[in-house]
C-alpha positions as CSV (number, residue, x, y, z in Angstrom):
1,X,122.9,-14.5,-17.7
2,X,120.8,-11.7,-19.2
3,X,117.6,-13.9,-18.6
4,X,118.6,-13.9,-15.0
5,X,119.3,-10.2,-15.1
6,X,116.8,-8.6,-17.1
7,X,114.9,-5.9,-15.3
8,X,110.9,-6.7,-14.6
9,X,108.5,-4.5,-16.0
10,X,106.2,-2.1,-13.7
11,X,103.4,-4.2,-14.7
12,X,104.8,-7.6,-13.0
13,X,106.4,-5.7,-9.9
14,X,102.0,-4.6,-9.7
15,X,101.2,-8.0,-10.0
16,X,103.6,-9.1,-7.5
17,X,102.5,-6.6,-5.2
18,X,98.8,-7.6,-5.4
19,X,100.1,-11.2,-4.6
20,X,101.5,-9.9,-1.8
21,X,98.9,-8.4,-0.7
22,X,96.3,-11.0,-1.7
23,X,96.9,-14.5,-2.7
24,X,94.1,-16.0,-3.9
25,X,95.3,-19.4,-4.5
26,X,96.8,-19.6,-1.2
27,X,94.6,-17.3,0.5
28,X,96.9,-15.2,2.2
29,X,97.3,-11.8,3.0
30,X,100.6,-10.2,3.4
31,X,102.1,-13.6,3.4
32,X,99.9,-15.3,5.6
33,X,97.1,-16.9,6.2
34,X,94.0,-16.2,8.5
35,X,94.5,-18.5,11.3
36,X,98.0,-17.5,11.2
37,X,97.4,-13.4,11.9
38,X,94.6,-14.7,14.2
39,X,97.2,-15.9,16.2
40,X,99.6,-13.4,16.1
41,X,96.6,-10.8,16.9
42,X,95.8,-13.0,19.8
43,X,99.1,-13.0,21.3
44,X,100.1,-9.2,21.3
45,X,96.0,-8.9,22.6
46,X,97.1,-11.0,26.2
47,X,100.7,-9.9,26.0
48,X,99.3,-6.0,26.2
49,X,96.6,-7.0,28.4
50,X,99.6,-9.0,31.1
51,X,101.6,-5.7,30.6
52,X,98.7,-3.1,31.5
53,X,97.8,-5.6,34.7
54,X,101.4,-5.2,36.2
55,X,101.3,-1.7,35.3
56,X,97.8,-1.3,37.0
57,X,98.6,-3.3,40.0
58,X,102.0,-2.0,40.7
59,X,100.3,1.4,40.7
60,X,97.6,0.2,42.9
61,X,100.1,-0.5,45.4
62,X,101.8,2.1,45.8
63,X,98.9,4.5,45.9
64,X,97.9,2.2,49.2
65,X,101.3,3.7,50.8
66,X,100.8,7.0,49.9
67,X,98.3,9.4,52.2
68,X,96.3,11.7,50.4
69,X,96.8,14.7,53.0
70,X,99.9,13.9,54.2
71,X,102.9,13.9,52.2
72,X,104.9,10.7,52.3
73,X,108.6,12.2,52.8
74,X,107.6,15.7,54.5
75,X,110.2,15.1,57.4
76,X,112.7,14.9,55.1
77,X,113.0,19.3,55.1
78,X,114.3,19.5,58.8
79,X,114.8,23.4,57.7
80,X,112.5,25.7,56.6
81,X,113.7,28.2,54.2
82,X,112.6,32.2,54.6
83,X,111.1,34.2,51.4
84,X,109.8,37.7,50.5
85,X,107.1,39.6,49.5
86,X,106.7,42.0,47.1
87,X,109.0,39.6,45.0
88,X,109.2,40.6,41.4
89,X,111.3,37.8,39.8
90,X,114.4,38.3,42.0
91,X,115.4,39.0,45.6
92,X,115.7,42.0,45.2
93,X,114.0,45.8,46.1
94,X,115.7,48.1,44.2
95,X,113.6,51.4,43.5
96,X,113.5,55.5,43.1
97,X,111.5,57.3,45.5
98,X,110.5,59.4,42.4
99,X,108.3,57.0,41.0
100,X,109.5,53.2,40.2
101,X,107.8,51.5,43.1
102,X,104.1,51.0,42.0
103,X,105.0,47.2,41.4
104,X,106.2,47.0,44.6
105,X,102.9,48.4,46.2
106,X,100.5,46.7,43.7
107,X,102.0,43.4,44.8
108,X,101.6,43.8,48.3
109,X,98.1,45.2,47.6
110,X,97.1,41.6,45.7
111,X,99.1,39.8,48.4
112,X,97.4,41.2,51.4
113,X,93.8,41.0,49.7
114,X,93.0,38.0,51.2
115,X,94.2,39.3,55.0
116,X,90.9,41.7,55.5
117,X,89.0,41.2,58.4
118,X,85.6,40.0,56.2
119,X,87.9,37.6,54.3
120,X,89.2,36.3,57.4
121,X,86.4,35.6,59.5
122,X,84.7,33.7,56.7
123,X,87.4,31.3,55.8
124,X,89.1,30.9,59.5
125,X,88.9,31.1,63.3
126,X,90.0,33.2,66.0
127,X,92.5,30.7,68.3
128,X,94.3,30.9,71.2
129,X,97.6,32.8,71.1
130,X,100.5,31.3,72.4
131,X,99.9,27.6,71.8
132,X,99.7,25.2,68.9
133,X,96.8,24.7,67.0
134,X,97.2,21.2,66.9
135,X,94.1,19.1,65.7
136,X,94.1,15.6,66.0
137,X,92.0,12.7,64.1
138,X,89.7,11.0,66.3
139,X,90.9,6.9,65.8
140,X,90.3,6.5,62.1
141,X,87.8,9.7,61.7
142,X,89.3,12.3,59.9
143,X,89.2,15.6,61.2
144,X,89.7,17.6,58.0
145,X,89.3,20.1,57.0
146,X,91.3,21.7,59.7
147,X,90.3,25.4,60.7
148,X,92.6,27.9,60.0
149,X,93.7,30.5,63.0
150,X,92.8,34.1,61.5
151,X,95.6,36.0,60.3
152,X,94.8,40.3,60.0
153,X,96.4,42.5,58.2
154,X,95.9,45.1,61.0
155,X,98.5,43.2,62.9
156,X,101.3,44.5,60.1
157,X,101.1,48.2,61.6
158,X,102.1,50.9,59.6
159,X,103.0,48.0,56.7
160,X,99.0,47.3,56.8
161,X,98.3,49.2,54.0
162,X,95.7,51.2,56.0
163,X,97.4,54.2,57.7
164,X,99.9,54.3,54.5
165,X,98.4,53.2,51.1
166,X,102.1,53.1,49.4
167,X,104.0,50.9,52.8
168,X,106.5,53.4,53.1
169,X,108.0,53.2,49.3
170,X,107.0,57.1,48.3
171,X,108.7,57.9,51.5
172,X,111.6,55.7,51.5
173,X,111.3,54.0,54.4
174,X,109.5,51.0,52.5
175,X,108.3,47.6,54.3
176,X,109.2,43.9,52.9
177,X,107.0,40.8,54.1
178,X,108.7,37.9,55.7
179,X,107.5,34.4,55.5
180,X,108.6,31.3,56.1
181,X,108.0,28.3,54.1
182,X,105.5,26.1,55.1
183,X,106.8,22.2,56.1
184,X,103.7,19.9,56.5
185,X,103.5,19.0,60.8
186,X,106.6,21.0,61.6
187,X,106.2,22.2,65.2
188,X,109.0,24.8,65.8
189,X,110.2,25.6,68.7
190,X,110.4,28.5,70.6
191,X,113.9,30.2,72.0
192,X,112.6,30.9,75.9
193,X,115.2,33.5,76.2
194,X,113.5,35.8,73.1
195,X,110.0,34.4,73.6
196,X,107.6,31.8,75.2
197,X,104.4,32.2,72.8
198,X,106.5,32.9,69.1
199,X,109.5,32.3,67.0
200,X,111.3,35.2,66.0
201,X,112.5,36.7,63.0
202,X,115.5,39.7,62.8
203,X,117.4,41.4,59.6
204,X,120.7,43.0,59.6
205,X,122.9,44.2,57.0
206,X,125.8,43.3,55.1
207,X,128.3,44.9,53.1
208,X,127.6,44.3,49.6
209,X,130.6,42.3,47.7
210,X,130.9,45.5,45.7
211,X,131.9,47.8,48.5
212,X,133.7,45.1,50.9
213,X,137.6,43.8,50.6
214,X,136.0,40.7,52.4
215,X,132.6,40.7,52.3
216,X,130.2,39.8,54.9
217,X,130.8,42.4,57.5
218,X,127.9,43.3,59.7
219,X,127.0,47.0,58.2
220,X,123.5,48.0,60.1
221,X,124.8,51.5,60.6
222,X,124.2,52.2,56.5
223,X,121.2,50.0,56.9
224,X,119.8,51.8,59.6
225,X,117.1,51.2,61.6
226,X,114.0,48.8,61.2
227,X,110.7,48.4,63.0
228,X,108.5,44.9,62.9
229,X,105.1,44.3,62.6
230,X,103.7,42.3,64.7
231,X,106.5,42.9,67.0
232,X,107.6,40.4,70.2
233,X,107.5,42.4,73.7
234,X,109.1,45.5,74.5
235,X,112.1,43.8,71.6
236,X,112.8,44.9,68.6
237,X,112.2,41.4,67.0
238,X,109.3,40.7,64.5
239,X,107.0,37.3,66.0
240,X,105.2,34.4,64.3
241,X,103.0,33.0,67.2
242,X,102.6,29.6,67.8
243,X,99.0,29.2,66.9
244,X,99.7,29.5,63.3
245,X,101.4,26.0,63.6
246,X,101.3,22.9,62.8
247,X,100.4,23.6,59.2
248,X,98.6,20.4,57.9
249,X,98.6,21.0,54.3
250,X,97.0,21.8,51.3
251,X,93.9,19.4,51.2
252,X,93.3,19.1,54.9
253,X,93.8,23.0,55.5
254,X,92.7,24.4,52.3
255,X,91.8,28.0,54.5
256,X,95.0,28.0,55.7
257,X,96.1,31.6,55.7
258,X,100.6,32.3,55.3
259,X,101.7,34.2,58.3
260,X,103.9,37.2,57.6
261,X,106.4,39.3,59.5
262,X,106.6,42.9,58.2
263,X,110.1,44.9,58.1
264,X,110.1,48.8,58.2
265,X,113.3,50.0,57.1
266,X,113.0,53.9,58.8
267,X,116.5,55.2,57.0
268,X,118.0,53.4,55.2
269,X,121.6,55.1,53.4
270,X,120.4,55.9,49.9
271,X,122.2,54.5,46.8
272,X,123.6,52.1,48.6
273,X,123.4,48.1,47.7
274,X,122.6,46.9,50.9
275,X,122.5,42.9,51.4
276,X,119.8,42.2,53.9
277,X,120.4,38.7,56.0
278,X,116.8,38.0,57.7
279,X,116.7,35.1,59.8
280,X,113.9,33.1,61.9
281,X,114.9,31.9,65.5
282,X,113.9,28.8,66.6
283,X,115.1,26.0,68.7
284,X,114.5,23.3,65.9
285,X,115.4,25.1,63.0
286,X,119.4,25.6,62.0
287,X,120.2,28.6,60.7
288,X,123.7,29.0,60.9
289,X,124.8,26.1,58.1
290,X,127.5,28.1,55.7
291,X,126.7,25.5,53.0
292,X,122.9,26.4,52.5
293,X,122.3,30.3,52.8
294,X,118.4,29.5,52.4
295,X,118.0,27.5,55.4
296,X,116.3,29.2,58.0
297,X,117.1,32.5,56.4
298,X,116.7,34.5,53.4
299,X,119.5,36.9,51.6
300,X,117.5,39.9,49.3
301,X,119.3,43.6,48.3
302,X,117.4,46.6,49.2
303,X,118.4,49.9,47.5
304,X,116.8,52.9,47.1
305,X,117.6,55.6,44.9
């Protein structure tokens, strides 16, 4: 028994390891043999290679379904949402006429860079109002890119930036940008009864939860009045014409140039939280779902101290 339990010296457990290692009466390494690692090598090699060939044809395929302009599952956003600019983090346009709304103006001023007349005339066209600037492929000859329709900053009015350097903010009647998200082929439609060439966009203003029992009550009279830039008719309704659709994407309409409405808010109650509901009107595009407050509108607070 104390044979069979007698500890080995550090000098065997070496020699055992370099057996391990290297047997050179067997010739084995790590307990095998040549041929036998050559075959294990040999295995993992076409097992790998199988594995990388159903990875690369499986790939393969479905890059054959998928169109390099067009995103596969565009159709799937019916809705198109509604954002704003200047937006510094939040929803939200909370400043002192004293002197807190340089962001505010710096952002629009990097915004609307790109919406001069010699920017515009380099990277698109001048189309026809009132219709859509559809572009079709000719059979299987791709008509990219598509032109872009020009979009000019002149058309914003006093929220240009020319006549008023600061849009309003040092004066308190500041302007907010509306967009509206851009859905790849979306055609909307027009409402004939506020417009044959344009959709429409139109704010109002809520009671704050803060200063309402119930909460959502129409409240324009503390909002007070707005102005819109460019503006549809003889209504006080801001207009996104036609032309500017259908958007065809990134890589097929890399000029493509965001159309904006601009919202003048003239007097506006003063250290008030106002809750501002802007919403686009078109014939295609819901806007009335309770369950998503983004669709087809946008929600941001305006205050102004």
């Amino acid at each position: 028994m104390a044979a069979l339990t007698q500890k080995k010296t550090c000098s065997q457990m070496m020699e055992e390891w370099k057996e391990y290692m290297w047997n050179p009466r067997t010739r084995e390494f790590m307990g095998r043999t040549g041929s036998s690692w050559a075959l294990i090598l040999l295995f993992y090699m076409v097992f790998y290679a199988f594995l990388t060939a159903i990875f690369s044809l499986s790939l393969w395929v479905m890059l054959q379904t998928i169109d390099e302009y067009t995103p596969k599952y565009a159709d799937r956003l019916v809705n198109p949402g509604l954002m704003i600019r200047p937006k510094l983090g939040t929803t939200e346009v909370v400043y002192s006429v004293n002197g807190s709304w340089q962001d505010y103006v710096d952002g629009l001023n990097s915004l609307l860079e790109e919406y001069n007349k010699t920017v515009q005339m380099e990277r698109g066209v001048n189309c026809t109002p009132g219709v859509y600037n559809i572009q079709e492929d000719t059979g299987d000859v791709r008509n990219y890119p598509k032109k872009a329709c020009w979009f000019l900053r002149d058309v914003l009015g006093d929220c240009s930036g020319d006549s008023d350097p600061t849009y309003g903010y040092s004066s308190g009647m500041p302007c907010v940008l509306i967009k509206m998200n851009r859905v790849v082929h979306f055609l909307p439609g027009p409402i004939k009864e506020l417009s044959n060439t344009s959709i429409t966009i139109n704010c109002s203003g809520q009671v704050s939860v803060q200063r309402s029992q119930v909460g959502g009550h129409k409240n324009d009279n503390l909002l007070g009045s707005m102005q819109y830039f460019p503006t549809v008719g003889n209504r006080n309704l801001g207009g996104i014409d036609l032309m500017y659709f259908p958007y065809y994407g990134n890589r097929a309409q890399q000029n493509y140039t965001q159309p904006f409405v601009a919202v003048k808010f003239l007097n506006a109650t003063r250290g008030v939280d106002h809750m501002v509901e802007c919403r686009v009107n078109a014939a295609n595009i819901n806007n009335q779902d309770s369950r998503d407050l983004f669709q087809g509108r946008v929600i941001f607070k305006l205050r102004i101290d």
